[in-house]
C-alpha positions as CSV (number, residue, x, y, z in Angstrom):
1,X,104.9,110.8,81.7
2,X,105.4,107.0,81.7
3,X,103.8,104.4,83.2
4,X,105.4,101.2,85.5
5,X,103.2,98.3,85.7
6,X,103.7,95.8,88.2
7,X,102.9,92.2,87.1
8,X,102.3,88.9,89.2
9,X,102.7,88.6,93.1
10,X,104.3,92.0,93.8
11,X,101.2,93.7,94.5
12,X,101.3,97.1,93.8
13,X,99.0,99.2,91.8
14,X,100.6,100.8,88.2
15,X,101.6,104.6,89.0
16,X,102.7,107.1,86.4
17,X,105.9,109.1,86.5
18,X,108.9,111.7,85.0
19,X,111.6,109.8,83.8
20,X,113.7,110.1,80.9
21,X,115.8,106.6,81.6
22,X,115.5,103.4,82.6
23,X,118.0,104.4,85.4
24,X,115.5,107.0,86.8
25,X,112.8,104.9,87.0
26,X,114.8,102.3,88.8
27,X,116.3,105.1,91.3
28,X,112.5,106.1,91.7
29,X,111.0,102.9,92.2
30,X,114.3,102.4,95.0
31,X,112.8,104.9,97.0
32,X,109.5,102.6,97.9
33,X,110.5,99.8,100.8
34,X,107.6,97.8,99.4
35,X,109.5,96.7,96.2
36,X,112.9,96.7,97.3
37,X,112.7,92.8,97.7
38,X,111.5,92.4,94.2
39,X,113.9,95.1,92.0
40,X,116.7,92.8,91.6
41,X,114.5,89.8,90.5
42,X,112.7,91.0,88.3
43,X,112.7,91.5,84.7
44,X,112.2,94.9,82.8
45,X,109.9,95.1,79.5
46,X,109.7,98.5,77.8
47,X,106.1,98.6,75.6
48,X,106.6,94.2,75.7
49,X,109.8,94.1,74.3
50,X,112.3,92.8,77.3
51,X,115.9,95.5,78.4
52,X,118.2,95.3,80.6
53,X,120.2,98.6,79.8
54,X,119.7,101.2,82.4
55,X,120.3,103.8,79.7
56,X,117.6,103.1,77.6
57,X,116.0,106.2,77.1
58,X,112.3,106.8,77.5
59,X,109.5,108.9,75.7
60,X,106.4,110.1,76.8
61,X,103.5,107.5,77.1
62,X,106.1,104.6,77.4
63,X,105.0,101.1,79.4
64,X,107.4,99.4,81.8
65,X,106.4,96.4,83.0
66,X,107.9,94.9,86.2
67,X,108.0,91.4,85.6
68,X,109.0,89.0,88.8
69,X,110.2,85.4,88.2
70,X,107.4,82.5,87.8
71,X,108.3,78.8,88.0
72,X,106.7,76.4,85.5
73,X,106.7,72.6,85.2
């Protein structure tokens, strides 16, 4: 079991669930209309370090982090 955090102004409460690669996760979280808008923005952290591969595999008790873009002066 994993869990996906969702940081910032997306809204949505952390949920646990079965995936053994990035790629799962990002086809399960493509299922829910309520990120859709924020998927391709965002950037992925895998227990704080930052990835971008979609193969990245995963191990039980991992933390993704959703991260959407912030502006800064």
């Amino acid at each position: 079991m994993i869990k996906v955090e969702f940081l910032g102004p997306i809204g949505k409460a952390p949920m646990e669930m079965e995936a053994s690669t990035l790629a799962e996760v990002s086809a399960q979280l493509k299922t829910d209309s309520s990120l859709i808008q924020w998927l391709d923005k965002c950037a992925v952290a895998l227990n704080d370090t930052m990835v971008n591969d979609l193969a990245t595999e995963l191990k039980d008790g991992d933390r993704i982090s959703i991260l959407p873009p912030v502006c800064g002066g």
